[in-house]
C-alpha positions in Angstrom: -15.0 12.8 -7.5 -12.4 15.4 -7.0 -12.1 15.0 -3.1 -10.1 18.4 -2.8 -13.2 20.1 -4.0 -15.4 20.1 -1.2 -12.8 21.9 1.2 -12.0 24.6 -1.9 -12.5 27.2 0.8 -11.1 25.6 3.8 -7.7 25.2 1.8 -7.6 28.7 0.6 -6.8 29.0 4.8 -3.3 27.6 4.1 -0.6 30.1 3.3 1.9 27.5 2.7 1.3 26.2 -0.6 3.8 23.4 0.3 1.3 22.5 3.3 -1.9 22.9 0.8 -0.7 21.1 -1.3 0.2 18.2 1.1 -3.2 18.8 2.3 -4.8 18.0 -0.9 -3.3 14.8 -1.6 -4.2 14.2 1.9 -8.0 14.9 1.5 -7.9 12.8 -2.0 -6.9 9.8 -0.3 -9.6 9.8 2.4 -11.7 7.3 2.1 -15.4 7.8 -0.5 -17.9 7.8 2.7 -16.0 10.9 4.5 -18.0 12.8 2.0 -21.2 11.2 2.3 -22.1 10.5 6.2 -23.4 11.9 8.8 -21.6 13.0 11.3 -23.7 10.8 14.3 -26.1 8.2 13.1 -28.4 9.1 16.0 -28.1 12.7 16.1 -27.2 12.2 20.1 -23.3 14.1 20.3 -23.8 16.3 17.0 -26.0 19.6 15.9 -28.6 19.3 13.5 -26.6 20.4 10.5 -24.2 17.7 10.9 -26.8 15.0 10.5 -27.8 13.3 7.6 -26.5 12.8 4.0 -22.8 15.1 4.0 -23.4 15.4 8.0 -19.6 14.8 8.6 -18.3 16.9 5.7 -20.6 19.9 7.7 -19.3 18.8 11.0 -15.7 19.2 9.6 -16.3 22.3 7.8 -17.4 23.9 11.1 -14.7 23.1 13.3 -12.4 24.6 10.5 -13.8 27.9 10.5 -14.3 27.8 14.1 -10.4 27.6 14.0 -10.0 30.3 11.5 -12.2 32.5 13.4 -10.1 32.3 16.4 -6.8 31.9 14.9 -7.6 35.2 12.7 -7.9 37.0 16.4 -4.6 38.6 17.2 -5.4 38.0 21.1 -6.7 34.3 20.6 -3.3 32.6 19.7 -0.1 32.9 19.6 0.4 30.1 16.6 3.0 31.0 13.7 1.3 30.8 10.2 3.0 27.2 9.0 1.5 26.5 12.7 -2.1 27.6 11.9 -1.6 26.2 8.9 -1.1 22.4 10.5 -4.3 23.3 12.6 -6.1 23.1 9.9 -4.8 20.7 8.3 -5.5 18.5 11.2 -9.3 19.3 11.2 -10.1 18.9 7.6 -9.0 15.3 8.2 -9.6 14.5 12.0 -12.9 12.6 11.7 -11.5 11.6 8.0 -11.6 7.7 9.0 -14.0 7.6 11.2 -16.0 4.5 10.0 -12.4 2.5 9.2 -10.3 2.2 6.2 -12.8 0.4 4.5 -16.2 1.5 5.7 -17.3 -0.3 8.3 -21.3 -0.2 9.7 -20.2 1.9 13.0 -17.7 4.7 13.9 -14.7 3.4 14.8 -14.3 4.6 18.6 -10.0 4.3 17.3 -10.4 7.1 14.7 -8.6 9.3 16.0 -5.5 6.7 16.0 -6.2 5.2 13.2 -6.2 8.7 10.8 -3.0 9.5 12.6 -1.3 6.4 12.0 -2.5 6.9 8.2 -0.7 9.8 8.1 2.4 8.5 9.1 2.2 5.6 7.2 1.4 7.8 3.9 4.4 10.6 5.3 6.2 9.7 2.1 3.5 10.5 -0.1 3.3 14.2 1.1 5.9 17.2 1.6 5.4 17.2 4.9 8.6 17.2 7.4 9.1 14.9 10.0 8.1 17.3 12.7 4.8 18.2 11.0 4.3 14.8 10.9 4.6 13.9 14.4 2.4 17.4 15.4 -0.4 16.2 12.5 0.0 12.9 14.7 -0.2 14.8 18.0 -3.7 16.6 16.7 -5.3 13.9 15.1 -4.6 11.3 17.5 -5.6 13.2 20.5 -8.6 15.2 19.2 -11.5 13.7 21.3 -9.9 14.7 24.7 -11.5 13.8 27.7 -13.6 11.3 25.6 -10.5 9.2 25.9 -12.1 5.7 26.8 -14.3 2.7 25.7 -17.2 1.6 27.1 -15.4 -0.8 29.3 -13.4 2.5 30.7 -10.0 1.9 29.2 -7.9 4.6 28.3 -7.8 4.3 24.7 -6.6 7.5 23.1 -4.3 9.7 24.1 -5.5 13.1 25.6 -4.2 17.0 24.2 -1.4 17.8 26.1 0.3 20.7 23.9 -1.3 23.8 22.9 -1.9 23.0 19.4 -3.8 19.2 20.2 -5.9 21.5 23.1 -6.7 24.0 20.1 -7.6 21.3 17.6 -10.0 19.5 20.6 -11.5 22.5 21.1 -12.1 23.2 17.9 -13.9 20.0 17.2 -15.6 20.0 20.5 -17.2 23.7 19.6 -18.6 22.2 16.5 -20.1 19.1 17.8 -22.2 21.5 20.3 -25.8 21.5 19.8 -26.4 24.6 20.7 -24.6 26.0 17.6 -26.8 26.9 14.8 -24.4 27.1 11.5 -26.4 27.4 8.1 -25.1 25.7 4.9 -26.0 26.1 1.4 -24.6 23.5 -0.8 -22.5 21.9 2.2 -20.6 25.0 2.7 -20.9 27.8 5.6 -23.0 30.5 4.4 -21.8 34.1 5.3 
């Protein structure tokens, strides 16, 4: 399976072909299952089209054009394009360990931390600079927001404080909505 593949349009969004190409050793090292579930096993924080076999992948895929539909808008943001670039970055592989490093049987409620730490554990296997490092970090780490603790009410993730973790949250908040209606045909956004 040629991981890279399945986000053939999403990375066409990257200017940088440094960044893309970071980007695609990035996405071939995310874990088999990424690909395969769904984004909720019971359907109760995700749309319809994120469910089932290749939910996740669809989940992912939306919150990346819902960033490249508002980071296209001259008004929207005020983000450079290496910037916009990161963004996206950061959303094709926010929810890209969410089940573990080896699959475990439920979503890991640590995801976000964990895929950030994977990234700066990996930093030496990308082109990546230190300081897109530490923003990937910022993004990934902090993407659920206010959904910041366990069930026993801890604080267990760290919330968006900078504009670019706020835009990334948003981002994948927007496409876990259920009132969104995206259609796919072959797991990819139809026009």
């Amino acid at each position: 399976m040629n991981k890279k593949d399945y986000f053939k349009k999403e990375l066409e969004y990257i200017k940088n072909e440094r960044l893309r190409k970071s980007a695609e050793m990035l996405i071939e090292m995310l874990p088999d299952y990424f690909f395969k579930i769904p984004a909720s096993s019971t359907g109760k924080y995700h749309p319809s089209f994120s469910l089932g076999d290749g939910g996740l992948l669809r989940h992912t895929k939306a919150a990346v054009r819902i960033a490249k539909e508002l980071l296209d808008s001259k008004i929207l943001n005020n983000f450079s394009d290496d910037e916009k670039d990161l963004i996206i970055i950061a959303l094709i592989v926010h929810d890209g360990i969410k089940k573990g490093i080896v699959e475990e049987k439920w979503t890991k409620f640590e995801h976000p931390l964990l895929i950030a730490n994977f990234i700066k554990e990996n930093k030496d296997k990308f082109e990546f600079t230190d300081e897109e490092i530490n923003l990937l970090y910022e993004m990934t780490s902090s993407h659920m927001g206010e959904f910041n603790k366990d069930f026993n009410g801890n604080e267990v993730l760290p919330i968006p404080k900078s504009k670019y973790s706020r835009f990334v949250h948003m981002c994948d908040l927007l496409s876990s909505k259920k009132f969104l209606d995206i259609h796919f045909v072959n797991n990819d956004i139809e026009n």
